[in-house]
N, C-alpha and C positions, 0 to 999 in steps of 0.2 A: 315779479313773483308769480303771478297768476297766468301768462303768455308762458312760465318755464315748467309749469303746475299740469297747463293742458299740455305741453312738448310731451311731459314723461307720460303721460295719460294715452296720449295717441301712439307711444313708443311701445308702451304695453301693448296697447292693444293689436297693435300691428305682428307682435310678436306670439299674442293670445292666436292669432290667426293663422299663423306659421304654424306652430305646432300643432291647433287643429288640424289643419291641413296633410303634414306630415304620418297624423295619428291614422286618419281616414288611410293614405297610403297604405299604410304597416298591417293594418286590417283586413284592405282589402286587394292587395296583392299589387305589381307595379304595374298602373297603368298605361296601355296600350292600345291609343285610337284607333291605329294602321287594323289591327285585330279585330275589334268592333266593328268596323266597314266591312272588313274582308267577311265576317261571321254573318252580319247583316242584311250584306251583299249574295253571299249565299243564298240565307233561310229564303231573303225575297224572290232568286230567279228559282226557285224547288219548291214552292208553297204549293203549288198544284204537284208535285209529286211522291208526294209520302204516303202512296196505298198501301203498303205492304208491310202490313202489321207495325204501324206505326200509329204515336200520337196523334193530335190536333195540336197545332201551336198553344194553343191558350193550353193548354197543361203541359208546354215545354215551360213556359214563362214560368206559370207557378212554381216549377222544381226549377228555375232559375233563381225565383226572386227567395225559395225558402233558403237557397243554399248561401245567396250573396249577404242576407239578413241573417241568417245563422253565424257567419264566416266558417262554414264546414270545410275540409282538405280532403281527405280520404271518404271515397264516394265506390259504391257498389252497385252495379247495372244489373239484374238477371232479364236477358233477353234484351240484345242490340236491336234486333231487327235489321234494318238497313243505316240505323244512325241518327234519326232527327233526333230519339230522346237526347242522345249519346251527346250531339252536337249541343244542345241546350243546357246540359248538366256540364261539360265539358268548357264550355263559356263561361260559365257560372265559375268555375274552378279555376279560371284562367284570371279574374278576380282577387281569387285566395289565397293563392300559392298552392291549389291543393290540381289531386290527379283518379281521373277514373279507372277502377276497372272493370271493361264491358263484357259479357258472356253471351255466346251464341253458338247454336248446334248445327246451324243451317251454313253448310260453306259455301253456298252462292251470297248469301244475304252478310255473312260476314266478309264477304272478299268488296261485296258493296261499300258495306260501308267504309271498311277503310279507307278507300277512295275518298266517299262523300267525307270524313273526318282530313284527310291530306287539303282536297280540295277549301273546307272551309278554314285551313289553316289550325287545328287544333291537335293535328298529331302527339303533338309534345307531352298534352294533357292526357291523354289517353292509353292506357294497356287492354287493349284490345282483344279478345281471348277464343277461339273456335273451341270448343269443348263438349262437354253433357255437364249442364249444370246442376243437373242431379248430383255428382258425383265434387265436382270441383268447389261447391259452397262449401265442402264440408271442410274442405280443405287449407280453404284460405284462413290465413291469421289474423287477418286486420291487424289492429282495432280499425269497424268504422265507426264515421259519426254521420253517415247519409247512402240510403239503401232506397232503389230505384227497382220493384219486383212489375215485372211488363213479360212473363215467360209463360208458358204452360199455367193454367188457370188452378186446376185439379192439385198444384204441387204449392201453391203460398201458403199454406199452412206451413209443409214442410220448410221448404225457405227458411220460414220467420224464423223459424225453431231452430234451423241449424244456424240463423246470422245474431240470433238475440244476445248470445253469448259475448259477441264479438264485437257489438254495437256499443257507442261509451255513451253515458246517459249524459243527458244534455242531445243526444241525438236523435233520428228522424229515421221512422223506415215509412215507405211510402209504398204504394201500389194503384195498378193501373184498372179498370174497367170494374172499380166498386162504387154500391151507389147505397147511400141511406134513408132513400125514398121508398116509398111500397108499404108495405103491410110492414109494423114494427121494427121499419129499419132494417131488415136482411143481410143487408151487403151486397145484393145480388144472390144469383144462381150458383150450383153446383161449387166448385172449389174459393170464386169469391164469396161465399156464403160463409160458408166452415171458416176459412180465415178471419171475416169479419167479426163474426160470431166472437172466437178464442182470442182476437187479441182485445176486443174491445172489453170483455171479462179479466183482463188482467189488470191489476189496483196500480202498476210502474207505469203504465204505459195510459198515455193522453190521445186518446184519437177523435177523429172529428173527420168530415167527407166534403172533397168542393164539388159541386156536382157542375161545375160552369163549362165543362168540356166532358172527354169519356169517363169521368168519374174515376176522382183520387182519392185514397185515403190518406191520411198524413196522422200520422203516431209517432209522437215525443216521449222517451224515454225518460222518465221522471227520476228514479229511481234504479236498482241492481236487483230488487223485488219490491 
């Protein structure tokens, strides 16, 4: 009785593990190591070359690890640059099941990156966009639930205002080159200032700053006000 007691016991649990297993899957998109290497493989031969107007890794990660910990799918770029954020939000999504779309004014820096995005293998994930993103935020539909602003400093206010609408709460808009060090927290100068300022006064939205690289803000959508 007691040898047929522990059988079914270890049969459970074998099967508690299965489906664990499966659930993680379904969550977090179908796993693909080949991918991981090839992405990995990348970021490492290019670390020395992301001058140009690009992140630092450590705040690719962060917008990796918020989106793979979220389970976010529909993700908003304003300003590709030549791609690392693109490529690290874009992994992250690859995860999810979910899909970027990147925006960039600059047609040399967007002709790059696509490249750099074929090259690290992540094409699939990405809608890639040469535009004025002034004019195109207004435009898109979404819904998102994960917003990457790295464009023109002077216009994140604007941005926020035109993507808030479209944002589903439970989501994340995030921005590049704010910092809530200094005198009373600021946000920074000129247009990261004004932004930090207006979102961090909104009673929906959750904000908080990592300052561990060029200084992110990350604001969770609490609420629809």
């Amino acid at each position: 009785m007691t040898r047929n007691y522990l059988k079914i016991i270890s049969i459970c649990f074998l099967l508690c593990l299965a489906f664990s297993a499966n659930l993680i899957v379904a969550q977090t998109g179908k796993a693909n190591p080949a991918l991981d290497e090839k992405v990995k493989k990348f970021l490492a031969d290019h670390s020395r070359q992301w001058y140009d107007m690009n992140i630092p890794s450590t705040d690719g990660q962060l917008l990796y690890n918020i989106i793979v910990k979220n389970n976010y799918k529909s993700a908003l770029e304003i300003g590709t640059s030549t791609g690392h954020s693109g490529i690290w939000i874009a992994w992250a999504l690859s995860k999810t099941g979910g899909k970027l779309i990147t925006i960039d004014i600059d047609e040399r820096r967007h002709r790059e990156a696509l490249e750099n995005f074929k090259q690290a293998g992540l094409s699939d994930y990405i809608d890639a966009r040469l535009a004025d993103a002034h004019e195109l935020v207004k435009t898109l539909k979404g819904p998102f639930d994960f917003v990457f602003s790295d464009a023109d400093k002077d216009w994140y206010k604007n941005y926020f205002i035109d993507v808030d609408p479209k944002l589903k709460v439970g989501g994340c808009f995030t921005a590049h080159n704010v910092s809530d060090r200094g005198r009373g927290g600021y946000g920074g100068y000129g247009g990261q200032g004004s932004f930090f300022s207006y979102i961090k006064s909104l009673p929906n939205y959750e904000t908080t700053v990592n300052n561990a690289g060029g200084g992110v803000s990350i604001s969770y959508k609490r609420s629809e006000k």
